[in-house]
N, C-alpha and C positions, 0 to 999 in steps of 0.2 A: 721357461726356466725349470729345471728339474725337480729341484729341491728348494720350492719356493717358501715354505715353515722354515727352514733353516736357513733362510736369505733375511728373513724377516724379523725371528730373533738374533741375529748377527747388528743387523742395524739398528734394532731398539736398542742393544745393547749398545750398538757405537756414539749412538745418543743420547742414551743414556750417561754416560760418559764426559763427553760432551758439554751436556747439562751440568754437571756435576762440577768439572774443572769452572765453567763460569761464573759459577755461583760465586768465586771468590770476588769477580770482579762487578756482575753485576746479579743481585740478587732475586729482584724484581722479574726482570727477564727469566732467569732459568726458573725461579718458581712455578711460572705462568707458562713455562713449556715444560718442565714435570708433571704440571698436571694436566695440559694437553694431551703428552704421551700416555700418561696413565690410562686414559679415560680410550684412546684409540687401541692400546693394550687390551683393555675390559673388552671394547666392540670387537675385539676382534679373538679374542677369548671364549666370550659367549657366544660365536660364530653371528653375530649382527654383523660383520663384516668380511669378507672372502678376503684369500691371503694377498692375490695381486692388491687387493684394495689398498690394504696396511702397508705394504710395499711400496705403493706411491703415495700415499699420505707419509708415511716415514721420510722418503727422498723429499717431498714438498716439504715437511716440519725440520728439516734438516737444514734447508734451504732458507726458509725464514728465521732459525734461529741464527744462522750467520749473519744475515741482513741486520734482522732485530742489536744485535752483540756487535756491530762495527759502526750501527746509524749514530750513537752518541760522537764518536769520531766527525763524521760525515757530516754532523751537525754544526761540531766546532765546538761540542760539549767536553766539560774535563771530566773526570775520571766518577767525582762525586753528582755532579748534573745528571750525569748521561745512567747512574745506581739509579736515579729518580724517577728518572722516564720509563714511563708505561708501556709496554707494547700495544696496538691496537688491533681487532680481528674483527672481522665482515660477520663473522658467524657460521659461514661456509666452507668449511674447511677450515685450512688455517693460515690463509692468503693476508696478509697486512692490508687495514681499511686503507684504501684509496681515494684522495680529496678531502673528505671532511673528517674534521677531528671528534673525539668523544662528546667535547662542547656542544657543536656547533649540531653535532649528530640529534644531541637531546633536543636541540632548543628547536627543530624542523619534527617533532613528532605530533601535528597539528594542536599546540599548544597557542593560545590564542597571545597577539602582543602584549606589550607593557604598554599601560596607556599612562 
């Protein structure tokens, strides 16, 4: 790609955006990806990140914020449920945890049982 700086702030921006419109419906979700973009913004700012990086972290955050904004739907959650639900992230990138939830996550961090 040529002008890959300018591919780059084209789609923060379009995410930005994005983000933005959501918030009306779900607030939770787009806070939790404003500050995701932020902080991938910053890395790739203070060049801790090369620009294809940003690039496909942008297309991948793009990706899960659709997913993230339609799973209330997909849940069979209403309008106010689905405001409530948390998105969940692996910590590697910004891939949605797959299988165990926040709970379930905590309670396997070799914490001894309930006796």
């Amino acid at each position: 790609m040529k002008h890959k700086n300018v591919a780059a702030e084209l789609l923060s921006k379009l995410l930005r955006g994005e983000i933005k419109k959501g918030s009306k419906k779900n607030v939770v979700v787009s806070r939790t990806f404003a500050e995701l973009l932020q902080r991938t913004l910053n890395a790739y700012h203070n060049r801790a990140i090369a620009t294809q990086e940003v690039i496909e972290e942008l297309i991948r955050m793009a990706k899960d914020y659709q997913k993230a904004s339609s799973e209330g739907e997909e849940l069979g959650l209403d309008e106010n449920e689905a405001a409530l639900r948390l998105p969940q992230f692996d910590g590697h990138g910004l891939s949605p945890k797959k299988g165990l939830n926040h709970d379930q996550e905590e309670g396997s961090r070799g914490s001894a049982p309930a006796v």
